[in-house]
mmCIF file as Biopython writes it, N, C-alpha, C and O atoms, coordinates in Angstrom:
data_model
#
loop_
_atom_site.group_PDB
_atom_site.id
_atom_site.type_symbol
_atom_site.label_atom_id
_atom_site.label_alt_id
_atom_site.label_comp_id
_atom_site.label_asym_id
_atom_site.label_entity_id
_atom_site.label_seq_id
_atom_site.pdbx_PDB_ins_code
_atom_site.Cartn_x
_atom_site.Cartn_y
_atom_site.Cartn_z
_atom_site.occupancy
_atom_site.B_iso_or_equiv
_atom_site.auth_seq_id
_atom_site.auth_asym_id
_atom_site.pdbx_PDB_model_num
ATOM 1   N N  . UNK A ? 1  ? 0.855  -1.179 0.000  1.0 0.0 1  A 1 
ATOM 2   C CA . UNK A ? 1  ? 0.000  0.000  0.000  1.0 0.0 1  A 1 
ATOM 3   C C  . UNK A ? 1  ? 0.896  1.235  0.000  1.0 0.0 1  A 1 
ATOM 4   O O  . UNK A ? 1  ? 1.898  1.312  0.711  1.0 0.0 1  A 1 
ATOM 5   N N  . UNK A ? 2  ? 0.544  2.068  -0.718 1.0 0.0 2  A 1 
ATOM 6   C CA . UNK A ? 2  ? 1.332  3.807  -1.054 1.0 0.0 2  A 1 
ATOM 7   C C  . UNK A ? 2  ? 0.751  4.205  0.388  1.0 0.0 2  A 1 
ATOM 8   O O  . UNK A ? 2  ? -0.296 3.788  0.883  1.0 0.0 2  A 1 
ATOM 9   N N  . UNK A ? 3  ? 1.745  5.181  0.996  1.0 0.0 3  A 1 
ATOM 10  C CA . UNK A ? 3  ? 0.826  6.161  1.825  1.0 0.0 3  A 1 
ATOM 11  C C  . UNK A ? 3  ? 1.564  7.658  1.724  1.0 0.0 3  A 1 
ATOM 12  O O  . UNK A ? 3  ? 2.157  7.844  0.661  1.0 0.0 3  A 1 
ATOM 13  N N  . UNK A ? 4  ? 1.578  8.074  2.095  1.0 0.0 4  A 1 
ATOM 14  C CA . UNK A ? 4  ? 2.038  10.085 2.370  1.0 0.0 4  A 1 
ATOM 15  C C  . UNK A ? 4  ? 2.106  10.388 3.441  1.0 0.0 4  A 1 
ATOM 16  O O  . UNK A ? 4  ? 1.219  10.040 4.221  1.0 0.0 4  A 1 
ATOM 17  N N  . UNK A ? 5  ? 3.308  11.229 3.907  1.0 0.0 5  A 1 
ATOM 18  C CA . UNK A ? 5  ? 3.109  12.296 5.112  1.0 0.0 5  A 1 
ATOM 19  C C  . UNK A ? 5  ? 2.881  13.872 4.527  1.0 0.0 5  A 1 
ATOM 20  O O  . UNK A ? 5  ? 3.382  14.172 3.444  1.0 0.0 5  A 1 
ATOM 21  N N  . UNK A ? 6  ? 2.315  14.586 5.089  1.0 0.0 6  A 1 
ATOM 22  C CA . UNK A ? 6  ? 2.739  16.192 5.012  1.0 0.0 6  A 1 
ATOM 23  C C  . UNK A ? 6  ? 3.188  16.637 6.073  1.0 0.0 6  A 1 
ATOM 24  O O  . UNK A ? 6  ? 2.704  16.645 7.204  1.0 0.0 6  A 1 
ATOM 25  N N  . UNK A ? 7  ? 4.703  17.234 5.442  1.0 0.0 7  A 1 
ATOM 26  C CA . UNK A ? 7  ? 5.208  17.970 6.314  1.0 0.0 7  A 1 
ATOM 27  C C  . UNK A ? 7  ? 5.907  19.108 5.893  1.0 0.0 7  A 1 
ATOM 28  O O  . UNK A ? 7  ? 5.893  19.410 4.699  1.0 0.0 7  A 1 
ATOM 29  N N  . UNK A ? 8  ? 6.526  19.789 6.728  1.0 0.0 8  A 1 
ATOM 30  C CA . UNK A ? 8  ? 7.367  21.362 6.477  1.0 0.0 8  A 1 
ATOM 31  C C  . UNK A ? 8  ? 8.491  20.885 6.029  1.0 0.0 8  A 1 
ATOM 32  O O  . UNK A ? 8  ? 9.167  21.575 5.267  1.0 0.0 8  A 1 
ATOM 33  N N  . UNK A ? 9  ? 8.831  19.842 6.345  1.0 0.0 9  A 1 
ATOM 34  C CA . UNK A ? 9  ? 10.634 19.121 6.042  1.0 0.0 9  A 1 
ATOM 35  C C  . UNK A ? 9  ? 10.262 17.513 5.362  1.0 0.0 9  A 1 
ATOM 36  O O  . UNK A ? 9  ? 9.290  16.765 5.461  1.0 0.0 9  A 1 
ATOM 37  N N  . UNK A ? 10 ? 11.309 17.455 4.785  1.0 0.0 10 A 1 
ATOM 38  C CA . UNK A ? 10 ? 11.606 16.126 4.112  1.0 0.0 10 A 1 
ATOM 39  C C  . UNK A ? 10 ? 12.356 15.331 5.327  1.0 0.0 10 A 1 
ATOM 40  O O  . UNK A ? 10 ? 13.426 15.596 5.877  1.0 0.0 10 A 1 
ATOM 41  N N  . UNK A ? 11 ? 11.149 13.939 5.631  1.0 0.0 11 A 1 
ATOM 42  C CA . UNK A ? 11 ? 11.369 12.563 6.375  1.0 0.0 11 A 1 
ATOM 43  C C  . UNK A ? 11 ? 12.239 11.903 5.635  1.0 0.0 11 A 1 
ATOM 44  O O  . UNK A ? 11 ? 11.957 11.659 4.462  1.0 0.0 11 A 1 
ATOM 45  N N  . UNK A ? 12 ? 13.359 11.528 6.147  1.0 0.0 12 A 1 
ATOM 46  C CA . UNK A ? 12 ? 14.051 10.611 5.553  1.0 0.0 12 A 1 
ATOM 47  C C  . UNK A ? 12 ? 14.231 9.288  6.552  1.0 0.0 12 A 1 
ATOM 48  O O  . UNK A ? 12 ? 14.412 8.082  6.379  1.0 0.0 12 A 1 
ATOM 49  N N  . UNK A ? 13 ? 14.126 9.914  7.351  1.0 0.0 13 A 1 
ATOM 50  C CA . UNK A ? 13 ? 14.297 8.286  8.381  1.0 0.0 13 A 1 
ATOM 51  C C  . UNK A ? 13 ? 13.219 8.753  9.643  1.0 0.0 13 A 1 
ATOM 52  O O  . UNK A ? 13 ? 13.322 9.776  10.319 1.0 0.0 13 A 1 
ATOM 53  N N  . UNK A ? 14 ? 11.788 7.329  9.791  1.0 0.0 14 A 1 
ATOM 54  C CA . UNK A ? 14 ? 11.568 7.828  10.723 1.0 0.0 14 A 1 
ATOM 55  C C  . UNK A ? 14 ? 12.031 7.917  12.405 1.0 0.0 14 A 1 
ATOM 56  O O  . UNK A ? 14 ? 12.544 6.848  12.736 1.0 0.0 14 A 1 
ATOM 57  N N  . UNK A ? 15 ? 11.990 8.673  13.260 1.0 0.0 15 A 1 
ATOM 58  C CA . UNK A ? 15 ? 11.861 9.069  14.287 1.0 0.0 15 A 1 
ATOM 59  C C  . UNK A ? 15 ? 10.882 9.374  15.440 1.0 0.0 15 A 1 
ATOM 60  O O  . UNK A ? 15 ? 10.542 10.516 15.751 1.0 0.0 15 A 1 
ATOM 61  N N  . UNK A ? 16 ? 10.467 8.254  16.038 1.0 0.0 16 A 1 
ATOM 62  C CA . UNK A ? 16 ? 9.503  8.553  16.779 1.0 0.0 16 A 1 
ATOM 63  C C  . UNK A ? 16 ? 10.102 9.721  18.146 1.0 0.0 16 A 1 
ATOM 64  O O  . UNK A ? 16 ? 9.383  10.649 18.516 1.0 0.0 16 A 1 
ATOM 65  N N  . UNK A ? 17 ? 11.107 9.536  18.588 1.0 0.0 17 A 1 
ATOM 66  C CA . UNK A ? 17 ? 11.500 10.361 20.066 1.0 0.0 17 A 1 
ATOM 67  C C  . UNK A ? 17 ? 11.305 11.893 19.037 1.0 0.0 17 A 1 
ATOM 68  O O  . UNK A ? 17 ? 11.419 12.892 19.747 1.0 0.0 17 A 1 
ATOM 69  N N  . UNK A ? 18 ? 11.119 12.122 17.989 1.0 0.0 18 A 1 
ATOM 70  C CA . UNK A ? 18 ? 10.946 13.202 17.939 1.0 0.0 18 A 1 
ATOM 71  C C  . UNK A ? 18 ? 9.302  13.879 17.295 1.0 0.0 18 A 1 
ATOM 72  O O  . UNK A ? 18 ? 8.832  14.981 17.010 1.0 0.0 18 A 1 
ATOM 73  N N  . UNK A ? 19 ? 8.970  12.782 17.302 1.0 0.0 19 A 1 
ATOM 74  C CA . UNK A ? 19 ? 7.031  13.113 16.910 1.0 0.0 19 A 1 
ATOM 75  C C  . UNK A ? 19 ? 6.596  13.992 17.777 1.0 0.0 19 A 1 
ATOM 76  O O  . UNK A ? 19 ? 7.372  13.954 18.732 1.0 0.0 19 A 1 
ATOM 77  N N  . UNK A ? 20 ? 5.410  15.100 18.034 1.0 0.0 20 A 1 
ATOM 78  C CA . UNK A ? 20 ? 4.775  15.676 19.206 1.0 0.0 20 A 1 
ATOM 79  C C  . UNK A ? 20 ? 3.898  14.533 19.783 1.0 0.0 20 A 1 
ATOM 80  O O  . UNK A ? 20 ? 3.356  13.623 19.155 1.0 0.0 20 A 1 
ATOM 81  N N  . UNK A ? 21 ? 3.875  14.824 21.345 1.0 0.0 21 A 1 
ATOM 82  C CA . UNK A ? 21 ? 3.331  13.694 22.287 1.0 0.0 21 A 1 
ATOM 83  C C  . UNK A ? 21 ? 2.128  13.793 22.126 1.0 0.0 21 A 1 
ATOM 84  O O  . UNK A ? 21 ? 1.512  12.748 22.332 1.0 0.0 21 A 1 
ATOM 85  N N  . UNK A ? 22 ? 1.266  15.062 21.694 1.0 0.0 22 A 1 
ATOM 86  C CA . UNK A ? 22 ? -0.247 15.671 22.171 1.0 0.0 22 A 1 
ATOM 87  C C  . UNK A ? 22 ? -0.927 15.672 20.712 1.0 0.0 22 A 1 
ATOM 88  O O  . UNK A ? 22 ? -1.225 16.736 20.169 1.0 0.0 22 A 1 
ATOM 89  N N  . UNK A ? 23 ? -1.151 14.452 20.119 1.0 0.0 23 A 1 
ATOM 90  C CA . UNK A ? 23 ? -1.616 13.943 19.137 1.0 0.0 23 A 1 
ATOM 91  C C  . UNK A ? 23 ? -2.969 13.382 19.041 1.0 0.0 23 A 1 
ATOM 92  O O  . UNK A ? 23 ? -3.304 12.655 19.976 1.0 0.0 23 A 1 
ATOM 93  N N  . UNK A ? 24 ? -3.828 13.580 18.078 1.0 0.0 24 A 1 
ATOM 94  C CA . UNK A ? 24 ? -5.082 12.597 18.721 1.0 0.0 24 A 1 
ATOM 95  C C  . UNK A ? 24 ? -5.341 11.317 18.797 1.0 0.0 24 A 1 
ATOM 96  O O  . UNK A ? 24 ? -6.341 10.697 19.157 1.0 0.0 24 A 1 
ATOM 97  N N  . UNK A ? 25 ? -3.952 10.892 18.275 1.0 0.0 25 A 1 
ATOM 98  C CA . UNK A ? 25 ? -3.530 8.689  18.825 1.0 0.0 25 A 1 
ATOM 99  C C  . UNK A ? 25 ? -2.513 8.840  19.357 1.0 0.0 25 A 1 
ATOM 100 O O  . UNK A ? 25 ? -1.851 7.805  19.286 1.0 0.0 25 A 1 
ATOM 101 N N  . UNK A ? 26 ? -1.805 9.954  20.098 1.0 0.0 26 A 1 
ATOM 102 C CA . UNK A ? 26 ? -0.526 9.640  20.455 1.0 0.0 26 A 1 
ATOM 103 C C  . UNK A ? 26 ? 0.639  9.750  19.992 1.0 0.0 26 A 1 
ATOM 104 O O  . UNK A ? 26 ? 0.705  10.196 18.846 1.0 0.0 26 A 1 
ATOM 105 N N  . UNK A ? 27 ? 1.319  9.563  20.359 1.0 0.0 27 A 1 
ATOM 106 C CA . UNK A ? 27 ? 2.754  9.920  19.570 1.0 0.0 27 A 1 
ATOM 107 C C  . UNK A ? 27 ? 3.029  9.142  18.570 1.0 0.0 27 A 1 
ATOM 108 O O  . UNK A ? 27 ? 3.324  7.992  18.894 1.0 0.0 27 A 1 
ATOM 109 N N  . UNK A ? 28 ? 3.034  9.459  17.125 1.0 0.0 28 A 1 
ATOM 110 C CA . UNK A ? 28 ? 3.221  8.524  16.362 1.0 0.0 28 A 1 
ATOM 111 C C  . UNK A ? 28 ? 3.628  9.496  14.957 1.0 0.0 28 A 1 
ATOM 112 O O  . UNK A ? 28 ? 3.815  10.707 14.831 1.0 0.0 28 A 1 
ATOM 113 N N  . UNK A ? 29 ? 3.664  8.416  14.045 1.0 0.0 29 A 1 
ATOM 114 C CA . UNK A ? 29 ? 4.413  9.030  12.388 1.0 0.0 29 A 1 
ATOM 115 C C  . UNK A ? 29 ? 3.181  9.081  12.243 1.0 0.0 29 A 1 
ATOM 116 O O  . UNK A ? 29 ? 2.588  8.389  13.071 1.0 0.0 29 A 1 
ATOM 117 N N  . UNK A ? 30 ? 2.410  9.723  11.388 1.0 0.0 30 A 1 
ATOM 118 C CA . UNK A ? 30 ? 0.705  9.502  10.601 1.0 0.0 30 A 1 
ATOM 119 C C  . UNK A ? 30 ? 1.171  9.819  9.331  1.0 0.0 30 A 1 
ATOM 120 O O  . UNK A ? 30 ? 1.755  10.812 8.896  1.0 0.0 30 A 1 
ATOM 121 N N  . UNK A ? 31 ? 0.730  8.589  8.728  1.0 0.0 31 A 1 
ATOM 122 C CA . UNK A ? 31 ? 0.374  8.828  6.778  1.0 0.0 31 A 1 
ATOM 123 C C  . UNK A ? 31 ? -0.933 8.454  6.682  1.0 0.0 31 A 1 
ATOM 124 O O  . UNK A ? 31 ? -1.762 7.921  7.419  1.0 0.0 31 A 1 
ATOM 125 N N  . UNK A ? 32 ? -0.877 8.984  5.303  1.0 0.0 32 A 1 
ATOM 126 C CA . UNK A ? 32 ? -2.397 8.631  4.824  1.0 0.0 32 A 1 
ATOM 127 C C  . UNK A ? 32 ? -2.480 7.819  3.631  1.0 0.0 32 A 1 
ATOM 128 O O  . UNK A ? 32 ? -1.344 7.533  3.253  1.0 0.0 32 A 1 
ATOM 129 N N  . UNK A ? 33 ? -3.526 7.260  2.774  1.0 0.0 33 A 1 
ATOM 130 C CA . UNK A ? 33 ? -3.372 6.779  1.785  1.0 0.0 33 A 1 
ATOM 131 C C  . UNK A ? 33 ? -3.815 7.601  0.877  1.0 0.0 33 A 1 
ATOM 132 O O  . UNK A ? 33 ? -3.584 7.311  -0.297 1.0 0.0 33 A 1 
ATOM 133 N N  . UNK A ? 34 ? -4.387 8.541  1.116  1.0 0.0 34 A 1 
ATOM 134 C CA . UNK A ? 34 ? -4.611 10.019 0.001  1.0 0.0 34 A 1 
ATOM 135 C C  . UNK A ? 34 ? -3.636 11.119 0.159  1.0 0.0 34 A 1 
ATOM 136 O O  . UNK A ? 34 ? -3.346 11.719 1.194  1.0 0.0 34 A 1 
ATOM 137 N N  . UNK A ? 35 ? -3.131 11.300 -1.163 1.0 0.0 35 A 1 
ATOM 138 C CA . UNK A ? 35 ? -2.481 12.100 -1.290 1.0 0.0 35 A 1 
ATOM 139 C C  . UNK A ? 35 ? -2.611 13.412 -1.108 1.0 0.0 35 A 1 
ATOM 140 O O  . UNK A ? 35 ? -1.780 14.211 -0.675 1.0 0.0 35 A 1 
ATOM 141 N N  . UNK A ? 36 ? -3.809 13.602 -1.500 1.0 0.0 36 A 1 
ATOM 142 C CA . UNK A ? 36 ? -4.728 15.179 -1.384 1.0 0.0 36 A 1 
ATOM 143 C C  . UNK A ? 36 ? -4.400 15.516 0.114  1.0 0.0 36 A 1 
ATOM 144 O O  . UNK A ? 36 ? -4.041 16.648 0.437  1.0 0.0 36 A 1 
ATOM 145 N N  . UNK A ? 37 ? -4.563 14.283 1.199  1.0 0.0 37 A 1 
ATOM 146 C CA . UNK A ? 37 ? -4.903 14.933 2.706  1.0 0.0 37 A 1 
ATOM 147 C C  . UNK A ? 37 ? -3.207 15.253 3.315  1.0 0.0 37 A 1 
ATOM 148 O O  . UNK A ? 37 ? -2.758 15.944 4.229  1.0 0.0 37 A 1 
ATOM 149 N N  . UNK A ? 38 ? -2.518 14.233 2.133  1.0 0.0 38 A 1 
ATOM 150 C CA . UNK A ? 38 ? -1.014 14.678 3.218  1.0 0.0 38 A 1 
ATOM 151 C C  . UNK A ? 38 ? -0.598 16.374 2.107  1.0 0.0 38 A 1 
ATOM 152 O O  . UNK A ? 38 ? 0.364  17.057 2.459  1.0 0.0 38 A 1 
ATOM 153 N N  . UNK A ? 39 ? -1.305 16.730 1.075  1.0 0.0 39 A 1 
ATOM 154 C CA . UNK A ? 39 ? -0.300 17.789 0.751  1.0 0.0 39 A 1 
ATOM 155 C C  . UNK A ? 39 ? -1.264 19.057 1.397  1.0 0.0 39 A 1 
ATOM 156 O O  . UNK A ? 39 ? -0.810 20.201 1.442  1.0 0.0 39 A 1 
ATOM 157 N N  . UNK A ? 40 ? -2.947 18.659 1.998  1.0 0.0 40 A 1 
ATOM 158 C CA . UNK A ? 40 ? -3.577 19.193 3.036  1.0 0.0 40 A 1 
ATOM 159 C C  . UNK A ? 40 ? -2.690 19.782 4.034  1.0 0.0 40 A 1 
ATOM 160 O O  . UNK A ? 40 ? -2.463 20.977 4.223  1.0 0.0 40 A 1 
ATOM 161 N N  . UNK A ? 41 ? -2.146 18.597 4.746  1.0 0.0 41 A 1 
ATOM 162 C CA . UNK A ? 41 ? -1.298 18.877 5.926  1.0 0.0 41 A 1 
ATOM 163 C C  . UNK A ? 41 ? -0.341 19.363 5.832  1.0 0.0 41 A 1 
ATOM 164 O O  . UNK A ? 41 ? -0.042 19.951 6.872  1.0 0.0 41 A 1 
ATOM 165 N N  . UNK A ? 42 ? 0.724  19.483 4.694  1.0 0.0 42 A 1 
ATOM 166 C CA . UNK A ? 42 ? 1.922  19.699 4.406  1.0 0.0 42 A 1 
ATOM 167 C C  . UNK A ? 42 ? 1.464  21.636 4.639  1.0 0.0 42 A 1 
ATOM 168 O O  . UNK A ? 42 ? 1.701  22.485 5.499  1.0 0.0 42 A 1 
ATOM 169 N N  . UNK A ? 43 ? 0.713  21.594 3.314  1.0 0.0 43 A 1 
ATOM 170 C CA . UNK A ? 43 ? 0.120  23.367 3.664  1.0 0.0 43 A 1 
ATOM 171 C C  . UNK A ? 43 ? 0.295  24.115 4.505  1.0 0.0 43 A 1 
ATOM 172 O O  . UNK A ? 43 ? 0.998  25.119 4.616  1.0 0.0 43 A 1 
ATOM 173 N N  . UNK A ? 44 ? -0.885 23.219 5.603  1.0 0.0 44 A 1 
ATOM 174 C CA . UNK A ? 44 ? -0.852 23.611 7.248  1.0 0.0 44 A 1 
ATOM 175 C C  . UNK A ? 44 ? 0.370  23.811 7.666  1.0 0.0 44 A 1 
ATOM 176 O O  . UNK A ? 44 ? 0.623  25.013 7.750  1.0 0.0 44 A 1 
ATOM 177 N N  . UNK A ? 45 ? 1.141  23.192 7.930  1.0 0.0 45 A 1 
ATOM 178 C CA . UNK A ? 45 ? 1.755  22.681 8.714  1.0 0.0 45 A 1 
ATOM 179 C C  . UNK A ? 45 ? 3.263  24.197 8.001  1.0 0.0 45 A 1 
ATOM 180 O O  . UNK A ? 45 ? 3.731  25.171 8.591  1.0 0.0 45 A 1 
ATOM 181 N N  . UNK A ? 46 ? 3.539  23.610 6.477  1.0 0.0 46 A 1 
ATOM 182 C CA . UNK A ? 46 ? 4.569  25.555 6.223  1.0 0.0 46 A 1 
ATOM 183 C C  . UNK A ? 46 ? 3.816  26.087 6.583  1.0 0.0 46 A 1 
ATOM 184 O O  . UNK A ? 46 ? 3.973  26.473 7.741  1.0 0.0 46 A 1 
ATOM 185 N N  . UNK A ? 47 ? 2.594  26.451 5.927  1.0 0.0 47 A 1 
ATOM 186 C CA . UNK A ? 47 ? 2.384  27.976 6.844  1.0 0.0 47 A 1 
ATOM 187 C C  . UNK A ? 47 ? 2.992  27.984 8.353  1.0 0.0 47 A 1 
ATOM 188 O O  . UNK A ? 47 ? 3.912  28.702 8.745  1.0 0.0 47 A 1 
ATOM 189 N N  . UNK A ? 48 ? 2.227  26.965 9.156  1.0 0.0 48 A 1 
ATOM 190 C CA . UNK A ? 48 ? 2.325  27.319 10.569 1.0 0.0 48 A 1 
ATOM 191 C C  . UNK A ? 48 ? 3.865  27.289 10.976 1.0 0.0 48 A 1 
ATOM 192 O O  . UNK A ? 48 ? 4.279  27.493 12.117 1.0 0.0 48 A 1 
ATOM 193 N N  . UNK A ? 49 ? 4.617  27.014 9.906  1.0 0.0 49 A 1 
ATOM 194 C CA . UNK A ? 49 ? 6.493  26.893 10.247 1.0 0.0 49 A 1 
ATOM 195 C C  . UNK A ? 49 ? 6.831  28.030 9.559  1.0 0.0 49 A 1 
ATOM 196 O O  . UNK A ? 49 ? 8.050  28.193 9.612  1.0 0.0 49 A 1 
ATOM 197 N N  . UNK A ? 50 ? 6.205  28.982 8.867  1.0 0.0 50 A 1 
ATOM 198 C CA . UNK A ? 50 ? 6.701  29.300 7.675  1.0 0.0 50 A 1 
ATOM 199 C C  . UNK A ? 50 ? 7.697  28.870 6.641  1.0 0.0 50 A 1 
ATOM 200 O O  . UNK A ? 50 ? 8.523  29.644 6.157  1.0 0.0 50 A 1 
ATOM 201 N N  . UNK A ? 51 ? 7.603  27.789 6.367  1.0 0.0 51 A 1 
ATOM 202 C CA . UNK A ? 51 ? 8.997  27.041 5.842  1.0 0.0 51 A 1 
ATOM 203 C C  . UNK A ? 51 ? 7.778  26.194 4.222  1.0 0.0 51 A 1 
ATOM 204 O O  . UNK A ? 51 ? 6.549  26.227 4.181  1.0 0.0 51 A 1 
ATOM 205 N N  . UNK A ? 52 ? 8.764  25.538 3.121  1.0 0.0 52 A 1 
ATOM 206 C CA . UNK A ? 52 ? 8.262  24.734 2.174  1.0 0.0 52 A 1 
ATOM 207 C C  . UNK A ? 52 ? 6.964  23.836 3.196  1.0 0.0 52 A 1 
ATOM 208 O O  . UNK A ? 52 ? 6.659  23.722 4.384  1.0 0.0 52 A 1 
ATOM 209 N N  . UNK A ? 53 ? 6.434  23.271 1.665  1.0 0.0 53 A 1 
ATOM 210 C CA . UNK A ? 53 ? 5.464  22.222 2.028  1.0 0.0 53 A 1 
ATOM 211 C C  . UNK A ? 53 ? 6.362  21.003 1.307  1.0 0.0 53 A 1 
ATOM 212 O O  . UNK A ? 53 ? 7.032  21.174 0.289  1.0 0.0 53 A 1 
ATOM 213 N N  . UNK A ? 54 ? 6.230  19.642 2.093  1.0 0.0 54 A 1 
ATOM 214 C CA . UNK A ? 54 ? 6.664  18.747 1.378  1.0 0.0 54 A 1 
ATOM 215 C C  . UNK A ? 54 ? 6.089  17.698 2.012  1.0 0.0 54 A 1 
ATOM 216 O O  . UNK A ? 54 ? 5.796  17.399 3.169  1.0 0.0 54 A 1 
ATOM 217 N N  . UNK A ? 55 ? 6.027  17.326 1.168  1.0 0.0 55 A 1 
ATOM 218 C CA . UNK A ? 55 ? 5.038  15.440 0.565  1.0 0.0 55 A 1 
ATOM 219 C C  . UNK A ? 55 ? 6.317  14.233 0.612  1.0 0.0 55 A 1 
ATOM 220 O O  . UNK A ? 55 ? 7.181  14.182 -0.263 1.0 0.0 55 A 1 
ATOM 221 N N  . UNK A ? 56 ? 6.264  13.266 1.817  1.0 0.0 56 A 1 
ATOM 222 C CA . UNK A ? 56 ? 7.152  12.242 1.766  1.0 0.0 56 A 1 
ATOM 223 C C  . UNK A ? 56 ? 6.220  10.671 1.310  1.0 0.0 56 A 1 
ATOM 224 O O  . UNK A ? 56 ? 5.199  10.044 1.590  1.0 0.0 56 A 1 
ATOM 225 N N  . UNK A ? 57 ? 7.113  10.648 0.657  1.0 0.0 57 A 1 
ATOM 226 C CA . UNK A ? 57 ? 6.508  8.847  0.378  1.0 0.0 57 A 1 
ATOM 227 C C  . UNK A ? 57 ? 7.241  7.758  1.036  1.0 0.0 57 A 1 
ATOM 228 O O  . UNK A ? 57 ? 7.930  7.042  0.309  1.0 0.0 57 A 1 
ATOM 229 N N  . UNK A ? 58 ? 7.194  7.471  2.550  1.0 0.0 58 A 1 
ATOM 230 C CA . UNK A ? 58 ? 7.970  6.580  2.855  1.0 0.0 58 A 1 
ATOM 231 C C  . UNK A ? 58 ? 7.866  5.161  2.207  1.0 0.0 58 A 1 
ATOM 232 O O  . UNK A ? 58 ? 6.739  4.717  2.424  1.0 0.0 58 A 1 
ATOM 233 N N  . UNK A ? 59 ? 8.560  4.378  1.560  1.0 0.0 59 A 1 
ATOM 234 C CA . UNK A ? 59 ? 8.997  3.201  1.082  1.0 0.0 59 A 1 
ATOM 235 C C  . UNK A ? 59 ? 10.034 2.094  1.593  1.0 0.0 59 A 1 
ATOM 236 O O  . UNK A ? 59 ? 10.239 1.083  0.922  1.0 0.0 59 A 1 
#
């Protein structure tokens, strides 16, 4: 199965000790299997960094 993250930075390896704890499952990596919702989040997420949006495809 494909999935996506959105984020402000490019994932290259994940890292959980560095996820936020105050999540609504907890501390964890979240992908999705729609692409639309991770470049959703990616959006969010530069703006709220002011930094790029970027779309990881972990494999």
């Amino acid at each position: 199965m494909k999935v996506y993250h959105g984020s402000y930075m490019a994932i290259y390896n994940i890292d959980l000790s560095k996820c936020e704890p105050q999540k609504d499952f907890g501390r964890g990596f979240y992908v999705t299997k729609l692409r639309s919702q991770a470049e959703f989040w990616a959006v969010r997420k530069g703006i709220r960094k002011r930094s790029d949006c970027v779309i990881t495809d972990p494999e």
